[in-house]
N, C-alpha and C positions, 0 to 999 in steps of 0.2 A: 504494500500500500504506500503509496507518495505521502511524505513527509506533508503534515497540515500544516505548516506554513509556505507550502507550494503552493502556487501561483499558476495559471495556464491563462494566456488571455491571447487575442488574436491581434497581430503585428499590423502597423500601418507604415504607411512609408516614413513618416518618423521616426523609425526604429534600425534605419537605414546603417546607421553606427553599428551599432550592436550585430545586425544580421549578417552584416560581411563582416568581424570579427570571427564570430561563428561557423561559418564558412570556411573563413578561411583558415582554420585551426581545423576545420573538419577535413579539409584538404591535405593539412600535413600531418594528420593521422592515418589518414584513410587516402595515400596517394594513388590518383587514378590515370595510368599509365597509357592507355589504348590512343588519348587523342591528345593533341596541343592543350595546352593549359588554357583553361578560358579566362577571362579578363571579367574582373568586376563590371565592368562598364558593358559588357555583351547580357553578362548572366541579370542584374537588377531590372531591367523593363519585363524579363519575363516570369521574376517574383512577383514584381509588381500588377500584373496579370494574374498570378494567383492569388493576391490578396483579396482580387474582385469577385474571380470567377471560379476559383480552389477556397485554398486553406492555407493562411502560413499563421501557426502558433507559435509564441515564445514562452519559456518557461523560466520562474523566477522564484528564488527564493529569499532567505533574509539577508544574499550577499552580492546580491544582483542576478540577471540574467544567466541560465547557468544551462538551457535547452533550448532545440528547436524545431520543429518539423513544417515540413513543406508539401502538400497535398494538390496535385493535380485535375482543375475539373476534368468530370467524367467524359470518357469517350466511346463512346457504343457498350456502355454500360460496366463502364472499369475507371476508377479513377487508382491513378496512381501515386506513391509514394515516395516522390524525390528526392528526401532527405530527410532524415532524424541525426539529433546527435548532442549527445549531452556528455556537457567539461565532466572531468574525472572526478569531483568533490562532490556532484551526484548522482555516481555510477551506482546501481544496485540499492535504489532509495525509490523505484519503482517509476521513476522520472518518465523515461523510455515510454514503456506503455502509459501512462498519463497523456503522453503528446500524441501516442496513436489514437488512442479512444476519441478524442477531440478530431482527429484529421478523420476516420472513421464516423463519425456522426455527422461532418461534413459532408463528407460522400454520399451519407446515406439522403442526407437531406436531399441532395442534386441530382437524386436518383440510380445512384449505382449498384450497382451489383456484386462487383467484386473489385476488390482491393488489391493491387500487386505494390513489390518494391524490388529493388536490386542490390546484391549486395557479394560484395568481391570475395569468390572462393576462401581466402587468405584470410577474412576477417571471421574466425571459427567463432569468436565470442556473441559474433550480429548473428550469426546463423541459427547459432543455437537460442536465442532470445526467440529469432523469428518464428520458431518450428513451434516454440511451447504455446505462440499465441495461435497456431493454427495454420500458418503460412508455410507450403509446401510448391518443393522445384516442380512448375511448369514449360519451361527452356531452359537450354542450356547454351550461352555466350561463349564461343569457342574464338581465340585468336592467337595471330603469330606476327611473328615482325615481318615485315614483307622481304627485306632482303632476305631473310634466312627461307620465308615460304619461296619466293623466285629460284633458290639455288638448289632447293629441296628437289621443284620439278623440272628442274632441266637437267638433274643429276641423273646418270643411272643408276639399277638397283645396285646398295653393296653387296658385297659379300661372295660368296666361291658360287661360280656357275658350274655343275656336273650332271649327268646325266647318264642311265646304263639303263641299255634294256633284256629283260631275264627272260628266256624262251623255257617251259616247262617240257625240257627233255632232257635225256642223257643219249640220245645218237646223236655223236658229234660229227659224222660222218653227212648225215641228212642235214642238220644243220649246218655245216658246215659250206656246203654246194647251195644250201640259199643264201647265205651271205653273201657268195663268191657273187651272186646274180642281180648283186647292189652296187658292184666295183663298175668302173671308178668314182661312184658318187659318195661311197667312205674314202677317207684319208690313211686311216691306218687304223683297221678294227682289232681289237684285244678282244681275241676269245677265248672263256674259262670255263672248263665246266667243272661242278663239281655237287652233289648229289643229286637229286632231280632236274636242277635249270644247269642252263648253260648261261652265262653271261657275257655280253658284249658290247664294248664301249668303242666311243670313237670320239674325234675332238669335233667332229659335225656334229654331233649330237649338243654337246655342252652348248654351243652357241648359236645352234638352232631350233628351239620346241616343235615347231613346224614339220622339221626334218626327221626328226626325233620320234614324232607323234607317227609318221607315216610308215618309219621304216616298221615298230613295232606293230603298226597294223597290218603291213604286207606280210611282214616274215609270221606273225598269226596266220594270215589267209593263207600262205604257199604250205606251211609246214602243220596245218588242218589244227593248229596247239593254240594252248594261252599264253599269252606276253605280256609279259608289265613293260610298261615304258616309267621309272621311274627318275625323277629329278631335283635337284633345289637348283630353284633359281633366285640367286641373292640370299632375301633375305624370309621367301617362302618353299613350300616344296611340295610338289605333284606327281601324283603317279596317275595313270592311266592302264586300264584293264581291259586284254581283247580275248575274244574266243572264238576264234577262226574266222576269223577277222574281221570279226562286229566288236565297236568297243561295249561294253557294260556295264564300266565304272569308270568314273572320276571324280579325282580328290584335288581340293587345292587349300591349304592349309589356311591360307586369311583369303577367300572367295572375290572378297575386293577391291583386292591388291591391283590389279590393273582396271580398276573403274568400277562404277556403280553398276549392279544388276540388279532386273526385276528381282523380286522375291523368290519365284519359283527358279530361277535360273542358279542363284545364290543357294538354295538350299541341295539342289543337284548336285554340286561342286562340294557335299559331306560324304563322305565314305558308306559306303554300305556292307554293314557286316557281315550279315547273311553271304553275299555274292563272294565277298572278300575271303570270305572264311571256306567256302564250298569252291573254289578254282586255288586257292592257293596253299589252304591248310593251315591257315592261323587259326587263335583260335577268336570266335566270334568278341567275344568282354574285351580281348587284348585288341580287338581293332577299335572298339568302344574307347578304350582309354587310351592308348597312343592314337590315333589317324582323328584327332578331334580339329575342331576348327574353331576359330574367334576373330575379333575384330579388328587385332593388332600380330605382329610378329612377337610382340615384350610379350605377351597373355598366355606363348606359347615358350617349350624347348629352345632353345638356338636352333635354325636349319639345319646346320649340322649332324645334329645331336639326332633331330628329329629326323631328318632322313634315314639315319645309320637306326633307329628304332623303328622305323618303315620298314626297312627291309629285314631287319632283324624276326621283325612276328611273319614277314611271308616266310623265311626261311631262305633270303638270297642274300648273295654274296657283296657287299655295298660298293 
């Protein structure tokens, strides 16, 4: 409960003093980085506007002026909360909510509906105030310094580009004579085999997905078998599942890592156990929990990691 010798009364331009005071000490607490600093002389005509057509309260006690809040008239039925913000001598004296409830009876009178404010990720002490009166994240304000966003997308992806595709056979013999029927469009292909698959890499692969993608669907279709074409590129990793030479799965670790997709196209690009587990012999929960997908690279393994765990539950050679 607000101290009874608090005060709430609504600000006139007379109070001009005190308001950019206030301000301006709410600024250097609460520094807001995203845009140029604004200038007393820009920001005051459209207080001044709110005194008319919002809300601006000031809060006082027995040692002066000591809060403030700033209420925006409503706009299709939302008025918002521009600003609160009360000196440290009467933090946690119920000040706070005091100057909302008056910007809130405001609102309510000019006919609003709902009441928003904004308040900077970093300021953990605003947020949690806000949450107990009932104010819950509606958006989220996402931003970057532009030079660093501009360098971000002109960059390519980091990290190791590799790529191998596993033919589920041990005649190296059959396999071997479909590969030859891809030369010269390999460079120099590394063939291994060893229990079930054969494996084989080439440096077209690593810098071609394209390439990559077709060889293992052809050498599915010639050699009537299933291929993984498995890969990280950068700073994600994809495998691709054929069965005589229809593919049937595909995984991509962060689905929109090369751009926005519909919904159903993004959920396609999550692994399929069942398929996963029935062509290659993992076992279904282990595809479940390694071959997952999220929003970010950070959310997951290192590509690394997570590749050599890909192929670790199929059983091939990374």
């Amino acid at each position: 409960m607000a101290d009874a010798n608090l005060t709430i009364r609504r600000a006139t331009e007379a109070d001009e003093p005190v308001l950019r005071d206030l301000w301006e000490e709410f600024g250097r607490e609460v520094p807001w980085e995203l845009e140029e600093p604004e200038t007393w002389s820009a920001r005051w005509p459209r207080i001044c506007k709110d005194m008319s057509d919002g809300g601006v309260f000031v809060a006082e006690d027995e040692e002066g002026p000591v809060g403030v809040a700033r209420i925006e008239p409503p706009v299709h039925g939302r008025a918002h909360v521009n600003l609160v913000h009360v000196r440290e001598r009467g933090r946690r004296r119920g000040i706070a909510k005091a100057l909302i409830r008056e910007c809130v009876r405001d609102a309510k009178a000019r006919g609003a509906r709902f009441v928003s404010l904004g308040v900077l990720t970093s300021n953990e002490r605003a947020i949690a105030v806000w949450r107990r009166l009932g104010f819950k994240e509606e958006h989220l304000l996402m931003a970057s310094p532009v030079d660093a966003l501009a360098e971000r997308l002109d960059q390519r992806p980091e990290g190791r580009h590799r790529a191998t595709t596993h033919v589920q056979s041990d005649d190296e013999v059959s396999v071997g004579r479909a590969i030859a029927q891809f030369l010269p469009r390999l460079e120099s292909p590394d063939v291994r085999s060893g229990g079930s698959w054969t494996r084989v890499a080439d440096p077209v692969f690593d810098r071609d997905r394209d390439a990559h993608a077709r060889f293992a669907q052809e050498l599915s279709d010639r050699l009537g078998a299933v291929t993984v074409a498995l890969a990280q590129e950068g700073e994600v990793v994809r495998f691709r599942l054929y069965e005589r030479g229809r593919m049937v799965d595909e995984y991509l670790s962060v689905p929109t890592w090369y751009g926005e997709l519909p919904k159903g196209d993004e959920l396609a690009l999550e692994a399929n156990p069942t398929l996963v587990a029935r062509l290659t012999g993992a076992e279904r929960d282990a595809v479940r929990r390694v071959a997952r997908t999220a929003l970010a690279p950070a959310d997951l393994p290192p590509a690394a990691e997570l590749y050599d765990q890909i192929a670790a539950l199929m059983g091939l050679e990374p």
